[in-house]
C-alpha positions, 0 to 999 in steps of 0.5 A: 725145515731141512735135514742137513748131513755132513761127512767131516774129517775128525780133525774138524769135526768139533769145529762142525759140531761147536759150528751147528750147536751155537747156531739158533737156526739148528737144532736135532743134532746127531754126531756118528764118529768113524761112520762114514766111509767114502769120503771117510770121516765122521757123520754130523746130521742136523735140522736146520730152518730154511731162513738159517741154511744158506748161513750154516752151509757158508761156514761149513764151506768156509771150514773146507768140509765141501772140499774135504768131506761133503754136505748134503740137504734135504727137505723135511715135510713135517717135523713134529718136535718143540726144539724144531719149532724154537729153531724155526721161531729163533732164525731170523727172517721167514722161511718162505723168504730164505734163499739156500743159494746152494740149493738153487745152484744144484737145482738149475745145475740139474734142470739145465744139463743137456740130454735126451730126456730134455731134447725128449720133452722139449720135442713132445712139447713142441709137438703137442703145440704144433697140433694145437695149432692146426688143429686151433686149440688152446687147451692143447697149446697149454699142455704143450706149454706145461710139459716144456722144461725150458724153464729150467736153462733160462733160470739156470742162465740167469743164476749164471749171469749174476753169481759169474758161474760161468760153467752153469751158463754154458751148460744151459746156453748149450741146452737150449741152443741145442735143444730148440733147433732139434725139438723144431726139426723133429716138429718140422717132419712131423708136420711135413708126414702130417701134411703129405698124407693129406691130414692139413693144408695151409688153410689151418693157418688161414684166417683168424683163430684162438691160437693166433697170440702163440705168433702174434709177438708185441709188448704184451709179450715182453710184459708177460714174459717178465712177470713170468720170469719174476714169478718163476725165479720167485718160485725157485728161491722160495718155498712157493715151488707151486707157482711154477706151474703158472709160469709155465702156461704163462709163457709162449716159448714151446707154443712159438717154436712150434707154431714156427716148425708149422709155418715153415713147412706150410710155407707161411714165412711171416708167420715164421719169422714172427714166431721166431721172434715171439720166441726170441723176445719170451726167452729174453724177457725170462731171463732178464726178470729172473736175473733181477730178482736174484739181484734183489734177493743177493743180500742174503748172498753169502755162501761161496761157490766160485769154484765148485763144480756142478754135479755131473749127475 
């Protein structure tokens, strides 16, 4: 379930209360008059089934409480009650299946925002996979491949893409655009230090090695940077957040950037531009996946966000 808290102007909030005490899906409902400050107001707490959220929080936008009060939602681990078990059995649908959409927009809003612990990351990831492969191991590429957060702007690019949120594309395109190319430079004077003191030659390129899939690009590629992009964006509208870990490793993207920072410092110019391409095709495949699962998912589409902006925090 979900403990939602709403800061209401007094003028509404009956409406609010008369809103969430009809709602089969709501239940625990506390009401606080003249507790809140900033904005001032009146406090209303419930708990609501994760398959009646995106429901809830509709009319309470449609109310204006978004806009003239505040709405906030938060996970509950466990919740030991009989009228949060009637409320979980009388919402329609199933909680794995709910998407809170509101949550998915803050979410992707949140990971895609450019800054220095991205670019960070993003560099560390790149990295390690550079040191997986000189040193041709797999196990390293697939640390690398877990610490990138790239994941993040590509799904926020397709929430983007399909709920027209044009300030949530932006901001992930800027993230990556801007992210990659420096994550690939700190990568490059890596390599070019490593190189100079005599730790690696070209001869770490040379030759057959179990890393060689992070630059070989094809359409298995393609396949696995779709399924990923499926699984990942399932992931995140869902209450499966455990599978992101898998789509993570399944991806070549951090692994291909710095296979390509290699290259380019060694001088291997095919094996550049193939992992510039591998790059290219995994971040495309990612996206499109992603894009067409919410397509799918948009019947329960219903809160509306046009014009809400993202949170700066």
């Amino acid at each position: 379930m979900l403990h939602l808290r709403v800061i209401s102007p007094p003028a509404v909030t009956e409406d609010v209360v008369g809103l969430l005490t009809g709602h089969a899906g709501a239940t625990h409902l506390v009401r606080l008059p003249g507790a809140a400050i900033a904005p001032a107001g009146d406090v209303v707490e419930a708990d609501v089934a994760r398959e009646s959220a995106d429901d809830v929080i509709s009319a309470l936008c449609e109310l204006g409480v978004d806009r003239s009060g505040g709405i906030t939602l938060e996970e509950i681990d466990t919740a030991l009650s009989d009228a949060a078990y009637r409320a979980e059995k009388d919402a329609p649908g199933d909680p794995a299946d709910a998407v809170v959409w509101e949550e998915l927009l803050a979410r992707t809003g949140e990971e895609s925002r450019l800054n220095v612990t991205f670019v960070a990351f993003l560099s560390i990831a790149c990295l390690l996979a550079a040191v997986g492969v000189i040193t041709d191991s797999p196990v390293t590429i697939v640390g690398a491949m877990v610490v990138g957060p790239e994941f993040g702007p590509l799904a926020a690019i397709a929430v983007g893409l399909v709920r027209r949120r044009w300030d949530l594309l932006r901001r992930a395109v800027a993230a990556l655009a801007v992210g990659f190319p420096a994550a690939m430079l700190i990568t490059a004077l890596g390599t070019l230090a490593g190189n100079a003191a005599g730790m690696f030659n070209t001869s770490a390129l040379l030759g057959e090695h179990q890393v060689d899939f992070v630059y070989d690009v094809g359409p298995w590629s393609l396949i696995v940077a779709l399924l990923a992009g499926a699984a990942g964006m399932l992931s995140m509208t869902s209450a499966k957040s455990a599978a992101l870990v898998g789509v993570f490793i399944s991806v070549t993207t951090v692994p291909a950037a710095g296979y390509a920072s290699v290259a380019a410092i060694l001088g291997e110019w095919g094996r550049f531009g193939q992992s510039v391409g591998q790059l290219a095709v995994n971040l495309v495949g990612i996206v499109v996946a992603a894009a067409v699962v919410l397509i799918l998912r948009r019947d329960s589409w219903r809160s509306r966000d046009a014009g809400r902006p993202l949170s700066a925090g």
